[in-house]
BALOBA-1460 file (C-alpha; in Angstrom, 3 decimals):
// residues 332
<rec num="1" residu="x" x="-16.221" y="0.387" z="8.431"/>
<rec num="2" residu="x" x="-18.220" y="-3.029" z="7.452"/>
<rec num="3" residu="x" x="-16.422" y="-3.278" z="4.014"/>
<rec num="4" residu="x" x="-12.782" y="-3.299" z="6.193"/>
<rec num="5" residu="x" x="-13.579" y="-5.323" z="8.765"/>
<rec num="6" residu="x" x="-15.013" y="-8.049" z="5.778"/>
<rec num="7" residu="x" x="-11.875" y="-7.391" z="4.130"/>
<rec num="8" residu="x" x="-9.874" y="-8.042" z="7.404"/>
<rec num="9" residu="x" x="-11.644" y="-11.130" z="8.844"/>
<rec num="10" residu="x" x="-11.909" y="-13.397" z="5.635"/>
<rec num="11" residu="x" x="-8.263" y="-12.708" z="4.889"/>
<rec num="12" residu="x" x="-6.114" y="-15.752" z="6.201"/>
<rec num="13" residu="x" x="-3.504" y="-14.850" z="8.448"/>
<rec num="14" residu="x" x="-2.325" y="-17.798" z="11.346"/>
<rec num="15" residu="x" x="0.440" y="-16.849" z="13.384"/>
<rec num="16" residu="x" x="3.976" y="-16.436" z="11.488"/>
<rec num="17" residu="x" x="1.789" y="-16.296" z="8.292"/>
<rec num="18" residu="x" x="0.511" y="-12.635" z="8.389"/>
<rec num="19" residu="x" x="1.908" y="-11.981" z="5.216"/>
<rec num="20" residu="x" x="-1.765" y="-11.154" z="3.754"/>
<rec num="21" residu="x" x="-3.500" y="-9.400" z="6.662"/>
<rec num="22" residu="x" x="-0.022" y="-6.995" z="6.759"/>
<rec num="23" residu="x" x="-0.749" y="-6.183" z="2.947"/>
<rec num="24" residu="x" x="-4.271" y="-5.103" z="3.073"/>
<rec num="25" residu="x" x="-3.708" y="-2.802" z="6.277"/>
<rec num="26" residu="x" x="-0.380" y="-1.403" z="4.451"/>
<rec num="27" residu="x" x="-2.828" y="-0.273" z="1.469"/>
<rec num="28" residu="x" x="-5.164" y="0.915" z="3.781"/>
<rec num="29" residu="x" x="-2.878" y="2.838" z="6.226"/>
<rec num="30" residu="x" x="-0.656" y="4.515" z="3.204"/>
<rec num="31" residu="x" x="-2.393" y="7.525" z="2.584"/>
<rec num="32" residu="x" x="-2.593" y="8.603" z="6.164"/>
<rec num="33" residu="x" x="0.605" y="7.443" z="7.581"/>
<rec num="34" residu="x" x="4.154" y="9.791" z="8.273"/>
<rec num="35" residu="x" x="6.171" y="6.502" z="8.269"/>
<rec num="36" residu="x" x="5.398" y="2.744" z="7.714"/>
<rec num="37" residu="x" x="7.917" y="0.109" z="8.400"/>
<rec num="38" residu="x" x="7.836" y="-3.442" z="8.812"/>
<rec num="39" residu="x" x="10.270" y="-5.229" z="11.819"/>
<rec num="40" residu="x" x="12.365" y="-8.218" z="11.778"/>
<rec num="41" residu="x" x="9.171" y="-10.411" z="13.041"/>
<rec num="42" residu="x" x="6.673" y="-9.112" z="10.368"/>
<rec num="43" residu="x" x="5.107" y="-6.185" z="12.816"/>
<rec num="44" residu="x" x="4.276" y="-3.435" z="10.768"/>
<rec num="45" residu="x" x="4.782" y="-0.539" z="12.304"/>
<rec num="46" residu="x" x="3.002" y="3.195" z="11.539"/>
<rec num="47" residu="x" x="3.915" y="6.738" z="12.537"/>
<rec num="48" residu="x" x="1.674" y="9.475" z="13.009"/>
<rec num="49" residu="x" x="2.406" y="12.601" z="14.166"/>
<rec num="50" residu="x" x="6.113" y="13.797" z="15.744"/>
<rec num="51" residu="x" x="6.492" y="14.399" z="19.830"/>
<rec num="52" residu="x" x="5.863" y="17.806" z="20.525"/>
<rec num="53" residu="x" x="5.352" y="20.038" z="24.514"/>
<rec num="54" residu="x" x="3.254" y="18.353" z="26.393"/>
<rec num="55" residu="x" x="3.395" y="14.965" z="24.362"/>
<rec num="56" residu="x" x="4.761" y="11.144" z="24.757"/>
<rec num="57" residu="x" x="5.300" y="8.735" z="22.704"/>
<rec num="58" residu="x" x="2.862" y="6.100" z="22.702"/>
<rec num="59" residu="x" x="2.609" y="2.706" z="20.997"/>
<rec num="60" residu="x" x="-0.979" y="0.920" z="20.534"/>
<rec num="61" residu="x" x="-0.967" y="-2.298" z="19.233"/>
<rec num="62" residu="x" x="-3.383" y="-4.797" z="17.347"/>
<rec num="63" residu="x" x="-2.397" y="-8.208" z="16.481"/>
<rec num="64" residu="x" x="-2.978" y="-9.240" z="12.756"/>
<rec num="65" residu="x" x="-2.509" y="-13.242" z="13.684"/>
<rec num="66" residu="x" x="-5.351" y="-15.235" z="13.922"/>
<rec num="67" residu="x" x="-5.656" y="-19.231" z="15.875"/>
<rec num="68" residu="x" x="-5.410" y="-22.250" z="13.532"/>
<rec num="69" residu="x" x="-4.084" y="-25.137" z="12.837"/>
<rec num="70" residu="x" x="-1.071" y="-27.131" z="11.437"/>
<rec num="71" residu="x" x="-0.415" y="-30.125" z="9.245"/>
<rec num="72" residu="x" x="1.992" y="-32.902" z="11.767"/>
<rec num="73" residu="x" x="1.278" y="-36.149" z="10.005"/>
<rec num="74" residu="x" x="-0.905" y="-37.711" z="6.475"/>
<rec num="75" residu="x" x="-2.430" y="-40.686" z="6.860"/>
<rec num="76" residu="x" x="-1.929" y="-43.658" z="4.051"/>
<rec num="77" residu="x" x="-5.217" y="-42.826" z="2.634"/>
<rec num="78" residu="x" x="-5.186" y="-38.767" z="2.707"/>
<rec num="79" residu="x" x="-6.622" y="-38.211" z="5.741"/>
<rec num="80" residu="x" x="-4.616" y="-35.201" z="7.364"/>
<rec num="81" residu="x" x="-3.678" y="-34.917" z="10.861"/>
<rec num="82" residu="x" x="-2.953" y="-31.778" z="12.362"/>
<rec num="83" residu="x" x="-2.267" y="-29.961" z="15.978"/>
<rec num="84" residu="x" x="-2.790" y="-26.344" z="16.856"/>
<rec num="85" residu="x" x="-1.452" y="-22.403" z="16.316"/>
<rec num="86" residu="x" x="-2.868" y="-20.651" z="19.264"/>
<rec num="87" residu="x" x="-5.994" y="-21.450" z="21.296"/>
<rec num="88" residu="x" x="-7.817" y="-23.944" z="19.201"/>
<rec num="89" residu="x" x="-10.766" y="-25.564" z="21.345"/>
<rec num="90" residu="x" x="-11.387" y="-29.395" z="19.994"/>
<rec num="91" residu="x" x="-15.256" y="-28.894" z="20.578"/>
<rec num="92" residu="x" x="-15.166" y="-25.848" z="18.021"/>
<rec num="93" residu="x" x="-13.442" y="-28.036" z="15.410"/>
<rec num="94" residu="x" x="-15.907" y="-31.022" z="14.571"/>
<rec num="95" residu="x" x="-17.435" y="-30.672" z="11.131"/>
<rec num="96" residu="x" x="-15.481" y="-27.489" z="10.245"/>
<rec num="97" residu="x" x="-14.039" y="-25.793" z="7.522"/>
<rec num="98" residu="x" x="-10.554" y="-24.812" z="7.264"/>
<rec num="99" residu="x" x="-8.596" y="-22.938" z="3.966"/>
<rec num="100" residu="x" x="-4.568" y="-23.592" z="3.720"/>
<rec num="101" residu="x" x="-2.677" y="-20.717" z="2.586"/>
<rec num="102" residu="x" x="-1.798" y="-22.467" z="-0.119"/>
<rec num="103" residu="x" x="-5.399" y="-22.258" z="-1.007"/>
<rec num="104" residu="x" x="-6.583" y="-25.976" z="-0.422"/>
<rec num="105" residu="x" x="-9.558" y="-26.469" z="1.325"/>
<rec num="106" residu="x" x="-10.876" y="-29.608" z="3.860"/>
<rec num="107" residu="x" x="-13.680" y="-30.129" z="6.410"/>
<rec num="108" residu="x" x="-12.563" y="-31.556" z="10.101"/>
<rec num="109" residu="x" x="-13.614" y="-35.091" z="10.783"/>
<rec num="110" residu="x" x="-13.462" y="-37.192" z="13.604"/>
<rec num="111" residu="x" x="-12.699" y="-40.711" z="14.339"/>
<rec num="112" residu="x" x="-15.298" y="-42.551" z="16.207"/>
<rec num="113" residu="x" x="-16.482" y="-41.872" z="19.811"/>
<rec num="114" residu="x" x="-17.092" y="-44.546" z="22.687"/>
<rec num="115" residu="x" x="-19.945" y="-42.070" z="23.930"/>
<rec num="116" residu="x" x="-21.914" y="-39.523" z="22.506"/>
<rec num="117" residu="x" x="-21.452" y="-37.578" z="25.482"/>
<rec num="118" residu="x" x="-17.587" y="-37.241" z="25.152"/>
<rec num="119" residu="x" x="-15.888" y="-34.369" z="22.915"/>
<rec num="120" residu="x" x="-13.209" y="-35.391" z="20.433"/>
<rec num="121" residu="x" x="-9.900" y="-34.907" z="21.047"/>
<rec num="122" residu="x" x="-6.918" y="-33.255" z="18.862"/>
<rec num="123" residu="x" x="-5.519" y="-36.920" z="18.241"/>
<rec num="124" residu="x" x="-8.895" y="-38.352" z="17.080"/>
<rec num="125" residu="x" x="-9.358" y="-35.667" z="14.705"/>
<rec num="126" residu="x" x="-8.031" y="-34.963" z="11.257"/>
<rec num="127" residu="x" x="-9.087" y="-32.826" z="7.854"/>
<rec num="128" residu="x" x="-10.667" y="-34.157" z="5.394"/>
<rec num="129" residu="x" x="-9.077" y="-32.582" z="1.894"/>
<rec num="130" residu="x" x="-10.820" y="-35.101" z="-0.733"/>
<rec num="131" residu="x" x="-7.531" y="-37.219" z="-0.945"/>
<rec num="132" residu="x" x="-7.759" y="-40.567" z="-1.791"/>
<rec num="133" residu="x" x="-4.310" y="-41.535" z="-0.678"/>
<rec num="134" residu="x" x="-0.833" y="-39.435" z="0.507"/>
<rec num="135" residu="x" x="0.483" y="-39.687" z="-2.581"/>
<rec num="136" residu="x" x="-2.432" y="-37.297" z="-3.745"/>
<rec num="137" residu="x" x="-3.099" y="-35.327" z="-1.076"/>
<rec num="138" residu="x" x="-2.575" y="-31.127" z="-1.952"/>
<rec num="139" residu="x" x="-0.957" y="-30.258" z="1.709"/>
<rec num="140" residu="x" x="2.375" y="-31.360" z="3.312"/>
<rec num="141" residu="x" x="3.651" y="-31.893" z="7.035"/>
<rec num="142" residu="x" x="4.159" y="-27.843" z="8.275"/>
<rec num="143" residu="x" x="1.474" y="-26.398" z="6.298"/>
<rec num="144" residu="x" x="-0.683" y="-24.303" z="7.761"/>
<rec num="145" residu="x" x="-4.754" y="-23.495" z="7.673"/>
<rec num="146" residu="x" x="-7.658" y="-21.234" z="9.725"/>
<rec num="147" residu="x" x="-11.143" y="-21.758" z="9.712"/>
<rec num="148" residu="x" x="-13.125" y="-20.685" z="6.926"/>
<rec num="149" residu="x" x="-16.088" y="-18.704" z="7.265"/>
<rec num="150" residu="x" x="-17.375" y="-15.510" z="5.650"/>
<rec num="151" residu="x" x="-18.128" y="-12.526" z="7.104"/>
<rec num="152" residu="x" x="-22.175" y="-11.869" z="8.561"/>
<rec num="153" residu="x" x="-23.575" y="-9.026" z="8.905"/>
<rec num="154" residu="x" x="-26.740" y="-8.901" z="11.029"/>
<rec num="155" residu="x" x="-26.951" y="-5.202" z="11.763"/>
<rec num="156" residu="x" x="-25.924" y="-4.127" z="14.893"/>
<rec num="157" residu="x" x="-23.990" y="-7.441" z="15.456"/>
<rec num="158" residu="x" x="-21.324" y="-8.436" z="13.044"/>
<rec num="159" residu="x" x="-19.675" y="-12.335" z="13.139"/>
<rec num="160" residu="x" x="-17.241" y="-14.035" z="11.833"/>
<rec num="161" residu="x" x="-13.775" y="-16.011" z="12.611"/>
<rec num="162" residu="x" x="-10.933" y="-13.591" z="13.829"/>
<rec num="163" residu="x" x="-12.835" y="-11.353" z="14.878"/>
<rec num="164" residu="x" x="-9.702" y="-11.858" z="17.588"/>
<rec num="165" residu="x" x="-7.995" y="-9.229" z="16.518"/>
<rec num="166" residu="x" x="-8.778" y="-8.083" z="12.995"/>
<rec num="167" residu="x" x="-11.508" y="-6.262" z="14.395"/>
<rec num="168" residu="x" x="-8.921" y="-4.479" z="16.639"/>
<rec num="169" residu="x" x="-6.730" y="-3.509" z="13.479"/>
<rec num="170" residu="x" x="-9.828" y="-1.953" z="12.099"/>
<rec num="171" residu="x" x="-10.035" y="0.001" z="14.930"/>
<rec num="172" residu="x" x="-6.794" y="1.411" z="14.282"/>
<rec num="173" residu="x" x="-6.846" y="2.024" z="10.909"/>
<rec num="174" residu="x" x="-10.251" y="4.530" z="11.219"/>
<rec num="175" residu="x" x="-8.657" y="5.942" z="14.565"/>
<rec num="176" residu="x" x="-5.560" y="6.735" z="11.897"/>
<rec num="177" residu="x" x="-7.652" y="7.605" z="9.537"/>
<rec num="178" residu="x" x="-9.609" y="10.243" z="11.789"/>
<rec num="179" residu="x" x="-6.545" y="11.441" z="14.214"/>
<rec num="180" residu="x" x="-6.011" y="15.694" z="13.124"/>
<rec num="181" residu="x" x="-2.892" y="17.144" z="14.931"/>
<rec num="182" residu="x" x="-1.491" y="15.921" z="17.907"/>
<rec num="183" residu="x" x="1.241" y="16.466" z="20.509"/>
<rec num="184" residu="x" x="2.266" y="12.937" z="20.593"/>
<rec num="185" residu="x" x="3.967" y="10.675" z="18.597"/>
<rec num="186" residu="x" x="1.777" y="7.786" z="17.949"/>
<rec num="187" residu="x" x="3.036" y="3.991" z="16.744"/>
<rec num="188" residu="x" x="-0.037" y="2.318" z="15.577"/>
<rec num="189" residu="x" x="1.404" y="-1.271" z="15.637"/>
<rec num="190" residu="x" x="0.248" y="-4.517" z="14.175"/>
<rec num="191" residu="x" x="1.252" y="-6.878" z="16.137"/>
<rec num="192" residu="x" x="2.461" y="-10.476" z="14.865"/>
<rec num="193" residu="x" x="2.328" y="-14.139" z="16.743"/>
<rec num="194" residu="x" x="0.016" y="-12.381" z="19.265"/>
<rec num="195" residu="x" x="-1.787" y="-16.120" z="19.876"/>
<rec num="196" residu="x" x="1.219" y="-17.887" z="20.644"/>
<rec num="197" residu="x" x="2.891" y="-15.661" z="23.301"/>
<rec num="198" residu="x" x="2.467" y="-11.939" z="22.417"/>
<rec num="199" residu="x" x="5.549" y="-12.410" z="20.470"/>
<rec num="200" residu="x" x="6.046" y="-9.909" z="18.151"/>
<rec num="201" residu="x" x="4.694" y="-7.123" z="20.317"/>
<rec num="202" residu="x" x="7.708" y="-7.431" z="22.442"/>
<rec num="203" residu="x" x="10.669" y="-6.681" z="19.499"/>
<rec num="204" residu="x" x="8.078" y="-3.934" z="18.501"/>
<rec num="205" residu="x" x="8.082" y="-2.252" z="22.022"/>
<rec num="206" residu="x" x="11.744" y="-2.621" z="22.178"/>
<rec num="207" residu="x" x="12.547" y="-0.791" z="18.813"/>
<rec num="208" residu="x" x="9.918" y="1.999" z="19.689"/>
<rec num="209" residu="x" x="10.952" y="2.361" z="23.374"/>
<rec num="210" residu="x" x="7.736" y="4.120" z="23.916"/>
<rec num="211" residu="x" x="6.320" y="6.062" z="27.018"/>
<rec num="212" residu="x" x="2.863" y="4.719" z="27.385"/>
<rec num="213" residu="x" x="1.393" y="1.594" z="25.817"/>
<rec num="214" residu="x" x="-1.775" y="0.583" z="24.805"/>
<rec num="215" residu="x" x="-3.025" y="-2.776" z="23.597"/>
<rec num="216" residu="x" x="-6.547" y="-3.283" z="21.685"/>
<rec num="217" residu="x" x="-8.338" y="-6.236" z="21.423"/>
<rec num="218" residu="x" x="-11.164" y="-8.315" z="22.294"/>
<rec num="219" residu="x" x="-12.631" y="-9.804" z="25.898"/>
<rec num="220" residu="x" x="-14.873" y="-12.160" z="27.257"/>
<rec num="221" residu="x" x="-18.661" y="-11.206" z="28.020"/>
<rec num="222" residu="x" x="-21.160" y="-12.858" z="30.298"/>
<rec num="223" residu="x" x="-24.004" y="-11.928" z="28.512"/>
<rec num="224" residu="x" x="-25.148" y="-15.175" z="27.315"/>
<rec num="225" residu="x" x="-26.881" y="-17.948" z="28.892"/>
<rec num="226" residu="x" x="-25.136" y="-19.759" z="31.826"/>
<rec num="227" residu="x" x="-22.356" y="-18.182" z="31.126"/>
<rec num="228" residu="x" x="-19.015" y="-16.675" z="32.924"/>
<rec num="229" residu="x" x="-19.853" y="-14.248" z="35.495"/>
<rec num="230" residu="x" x="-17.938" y="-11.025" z="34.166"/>
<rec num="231" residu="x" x="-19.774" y="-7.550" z="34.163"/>
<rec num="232" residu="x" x="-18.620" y="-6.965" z="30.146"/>
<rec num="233" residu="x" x="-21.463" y="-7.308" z="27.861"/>
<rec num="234" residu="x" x="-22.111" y="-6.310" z="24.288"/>
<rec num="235" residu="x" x="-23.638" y="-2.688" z="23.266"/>
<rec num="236" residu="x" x="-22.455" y="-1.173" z="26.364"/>
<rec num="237" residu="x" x="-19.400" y="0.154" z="25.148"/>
<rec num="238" residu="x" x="-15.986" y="-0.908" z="24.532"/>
<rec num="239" residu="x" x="-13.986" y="-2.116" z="27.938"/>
<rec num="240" residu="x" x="-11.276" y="-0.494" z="29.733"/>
<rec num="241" residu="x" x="-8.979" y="-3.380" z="31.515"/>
<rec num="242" residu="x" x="-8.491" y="-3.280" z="34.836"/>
<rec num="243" residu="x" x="-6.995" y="-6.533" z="34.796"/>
<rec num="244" residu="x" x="-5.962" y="-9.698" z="33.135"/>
<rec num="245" residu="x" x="-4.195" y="-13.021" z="33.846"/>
<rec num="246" residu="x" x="-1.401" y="-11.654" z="32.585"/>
<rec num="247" residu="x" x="-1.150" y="-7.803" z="33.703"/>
<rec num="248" residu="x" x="-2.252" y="-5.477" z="36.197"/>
<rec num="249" residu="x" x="-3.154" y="-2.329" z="34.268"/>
<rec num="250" residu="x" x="-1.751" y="0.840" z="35.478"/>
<rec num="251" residu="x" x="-4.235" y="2.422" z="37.535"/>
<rec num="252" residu="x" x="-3.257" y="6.145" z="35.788"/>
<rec num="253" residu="x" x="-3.923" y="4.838" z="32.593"/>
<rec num="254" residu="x" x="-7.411" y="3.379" z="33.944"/>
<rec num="255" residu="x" x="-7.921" y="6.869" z="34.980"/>
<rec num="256" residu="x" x="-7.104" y="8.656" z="32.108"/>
<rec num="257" residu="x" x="-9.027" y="6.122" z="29.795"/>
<rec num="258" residu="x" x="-12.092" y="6.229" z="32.139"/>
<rec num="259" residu="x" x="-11.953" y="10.048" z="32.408"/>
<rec num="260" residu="x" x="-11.178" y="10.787" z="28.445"/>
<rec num="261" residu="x" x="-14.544" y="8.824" z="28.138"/>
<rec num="262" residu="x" x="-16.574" y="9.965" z="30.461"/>
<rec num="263" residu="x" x="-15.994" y="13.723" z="29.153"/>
<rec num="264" residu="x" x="-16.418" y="12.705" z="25.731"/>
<rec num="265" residu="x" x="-19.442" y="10.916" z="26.615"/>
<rec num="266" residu="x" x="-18.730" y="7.762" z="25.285"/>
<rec num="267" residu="x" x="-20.266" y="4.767" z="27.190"/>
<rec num="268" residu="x" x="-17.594" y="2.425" z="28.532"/>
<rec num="269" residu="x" x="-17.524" y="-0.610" z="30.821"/>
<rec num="270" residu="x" x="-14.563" y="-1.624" z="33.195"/>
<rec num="271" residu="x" x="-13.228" y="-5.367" z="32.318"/>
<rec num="272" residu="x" x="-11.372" y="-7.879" z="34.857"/>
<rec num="273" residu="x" x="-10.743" y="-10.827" z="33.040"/>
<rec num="274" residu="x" x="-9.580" y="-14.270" z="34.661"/>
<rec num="275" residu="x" x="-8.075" y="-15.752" z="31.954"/>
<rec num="276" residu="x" x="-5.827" y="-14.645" z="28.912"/>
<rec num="277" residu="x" x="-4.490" y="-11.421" z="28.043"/>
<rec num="278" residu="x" x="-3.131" y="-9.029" z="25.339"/>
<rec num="279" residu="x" x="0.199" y="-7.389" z="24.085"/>
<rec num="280" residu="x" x="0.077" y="-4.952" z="26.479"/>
<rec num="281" residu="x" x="1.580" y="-7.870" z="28.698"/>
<rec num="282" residu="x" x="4.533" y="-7.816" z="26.361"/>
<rec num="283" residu="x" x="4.946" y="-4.073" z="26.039"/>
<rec num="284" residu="x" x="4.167" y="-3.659" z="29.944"/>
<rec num="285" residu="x" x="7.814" y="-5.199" z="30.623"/>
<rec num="286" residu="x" x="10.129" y="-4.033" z="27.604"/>
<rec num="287" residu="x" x="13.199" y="-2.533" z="28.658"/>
<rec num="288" residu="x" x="12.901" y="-0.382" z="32.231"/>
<rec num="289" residu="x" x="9.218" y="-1.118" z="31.479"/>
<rec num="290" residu="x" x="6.028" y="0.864" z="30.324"/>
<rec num="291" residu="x" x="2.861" y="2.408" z="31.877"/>
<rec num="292" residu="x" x="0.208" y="0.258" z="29.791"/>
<rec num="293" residu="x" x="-3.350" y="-0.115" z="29.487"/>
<rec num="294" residu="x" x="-5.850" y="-2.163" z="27.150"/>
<rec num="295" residu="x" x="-8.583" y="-1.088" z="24.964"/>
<rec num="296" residu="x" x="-10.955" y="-4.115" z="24.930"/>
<rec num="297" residu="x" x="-14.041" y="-4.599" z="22.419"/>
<rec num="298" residu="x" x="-16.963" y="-7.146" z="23.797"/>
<rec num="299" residu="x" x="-16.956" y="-9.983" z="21.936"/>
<rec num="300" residu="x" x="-18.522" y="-13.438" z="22.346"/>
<rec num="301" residu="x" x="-17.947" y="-16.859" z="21.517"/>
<rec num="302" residu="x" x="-13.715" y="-16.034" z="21.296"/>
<rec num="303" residu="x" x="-11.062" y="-18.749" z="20.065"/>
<rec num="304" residu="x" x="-14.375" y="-20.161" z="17.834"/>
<rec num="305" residu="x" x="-14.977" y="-19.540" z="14.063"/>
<rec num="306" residu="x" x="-18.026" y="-17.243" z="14.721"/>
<rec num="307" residu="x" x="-16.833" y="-14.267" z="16.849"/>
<rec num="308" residu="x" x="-19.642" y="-11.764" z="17.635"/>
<rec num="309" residu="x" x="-19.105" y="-8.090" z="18.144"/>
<rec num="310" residu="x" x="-21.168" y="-4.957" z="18.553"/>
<rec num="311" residu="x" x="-20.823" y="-2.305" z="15.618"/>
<rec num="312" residu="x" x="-21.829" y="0.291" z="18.348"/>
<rec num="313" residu="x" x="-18.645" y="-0.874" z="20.401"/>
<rec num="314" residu="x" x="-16.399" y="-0.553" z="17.764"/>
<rec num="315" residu="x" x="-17.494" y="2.773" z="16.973"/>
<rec num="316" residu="x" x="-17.016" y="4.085" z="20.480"/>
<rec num="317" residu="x" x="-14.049" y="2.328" z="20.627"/>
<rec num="318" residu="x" x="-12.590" y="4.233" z="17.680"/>
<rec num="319" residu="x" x="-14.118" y="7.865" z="18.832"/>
<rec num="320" residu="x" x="-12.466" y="6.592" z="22.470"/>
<rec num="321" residu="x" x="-9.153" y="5.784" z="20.782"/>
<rec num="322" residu="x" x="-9.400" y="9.313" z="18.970"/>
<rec num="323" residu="x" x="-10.078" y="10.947" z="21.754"/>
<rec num="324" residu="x" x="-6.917" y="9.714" z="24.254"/>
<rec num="325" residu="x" x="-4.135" y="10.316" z="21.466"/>
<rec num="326" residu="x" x="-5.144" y="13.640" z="20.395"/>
<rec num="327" residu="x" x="-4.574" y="15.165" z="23.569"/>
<rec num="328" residu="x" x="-1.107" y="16.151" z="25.873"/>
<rec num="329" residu="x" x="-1.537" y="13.506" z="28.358"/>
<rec num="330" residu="x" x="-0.850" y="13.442" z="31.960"/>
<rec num="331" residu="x" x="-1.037" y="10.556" z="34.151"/>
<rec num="332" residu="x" x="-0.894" y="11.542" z="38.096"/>
């Protein structure tokens, strides 16, 4: 799966501009998909399989947007100023490299500080594009960028910027890629505007009107020095939610997910998270609303351009995935 998920992270794709992630999952999804559509919002949307005795319909959903930054304002002398898509951090941003989809690139600057002990913030930064002057500067007011870094590979742990959620849509694609007959009828969904209010998961939940829901995507650790306290750590498994900031996961759907793995003897962890939370927020409350759950993969360092997973997570997270659709389902 390395070559995908490289493909997937170094792809630029900021919320409302997914245009390029959608493409490369559409190629990769096309051989093994029943149906493919894409939604008023830009969610693509695959079918796999048809609802048969003893099935539901089930959506899971991955969001192809990624946190970055856009142009509000260009200086006399080219200097760009900018503001943020999604959870930007200002201490993340100093001395970084950011890509426009138009292809332009800049380095992140910032203006002078009183004391060395203070962190910039958004209004004393700006990017750095090589103009001389606005009259010469590539980018205009609205334009968009995300960070740029390649991929790394250092064997068991793989980095690089969205991580948040490509890694997640990778996860789908081999779970599609490896699903044999089923009794359900499965909408693997990639999800748009994720970062800025689980947005396009919502329209998608509507249209599909499904009967269970499923969100995957990354968490918090606290495996790192002085960090959070939160009993998620990489290697251990991927992370069944208990709960977020912005959902109470259905406690059937814990139980299934916790049972599926346990038989399957796949090592899992249990996740409460304090802050944030996923599309299965959105899809929780869509119409009469839905029995949801979330799929989470370890991951440190989030909302910064080096996002660290575990390879052996996101293979048990696939062989977990695999496991809970192929089976009728019953939640108590």
């Amino acid at each position: 799966m390395k070559e995908l998920i490289r493909k997937l992270v170094e792809a630029a794709g900021p919320s409302g501009y997914e245009q390029s992630v959608r493409d490369l999952i559409k190629e990769e999804v096309t051989p093994y998909a029943d149906e493919i559509r894409v939604d008023a919002l830009g969610n693509l949307i695959v079918r796999k399989g048809q609802k048969r005795e003893g099935g539901l319909r089930i959506m899971t959903a991955a969001h192809m947007d990624e946190i970055g930054v856009i142009v509000t304002h260009i200086e006399d002398d080219g200097f760009v100023r900018f503001t943020t898509i999604g959870g930007v951090r200002p201490h993340t941003c100093l001395g970084g490299r950011v890509q426009f989809i138009n292809g332009v690139r800049g380095v992140i600057g910032g203006e002078k500080l009183e004391s060395m002990d203070r962190v910039h913030s958004f209004d004393k930064l700006f990017i750095d594009v090589g103009a001389t002057s606005k009259a010469d500067c590539p980018v205009k007011v609205g334009d968009v960028a995300v960070f740029e870094r390649p991929f790394l590979d250092l064997g068991k742990r793989l980095v690089a910027k969205a991580m948040d959620d490509r890694i997640a849509c990778a996860i789908q694609i081999e779970t599609l890629r490896r699903l044999g007959n089923t009794p359900n009828e499965i909408y693997l969904v990639f999800t748009t505007q994720e970062e800025v209010g689980t947005r396009g998961a919502t329209p998608a939940a509507f249209g599909i009107d499904p009967e269970l829901g499923l969100s995957v995507d990354v968490t918090l650790t606290g495996d790192t020095p002085k960090g959070i306290k939160m009993a998620v750590a990489l290697g251990k498994g991927p992370a069944i939610k208990v709960r977020d900031s912005g959902m109470l996961a259905d406690p059937r759907i814990v139980r299934w997910m916790v049972e599926t793995a346990e038989k399957a003897n796949i090592p899992y962890q249990l996740e409460v998270l304090d802050g944030g939370s996923t599309d299965a927020r959105a899809i929780q409350l869509v119409r009469a609303g839905v029995p949801s759950g979330c799929l989470s993969i370890p991951c440190r360092y989030i909302h910064s351009p080096s996002e660290m997973v575990d390879y052996d997570d996101v293979q048990n997270a696939v062989a977990l995935l695999v496991a809970l659709l192929s089976n009728p389902i019953t939640l108590g």
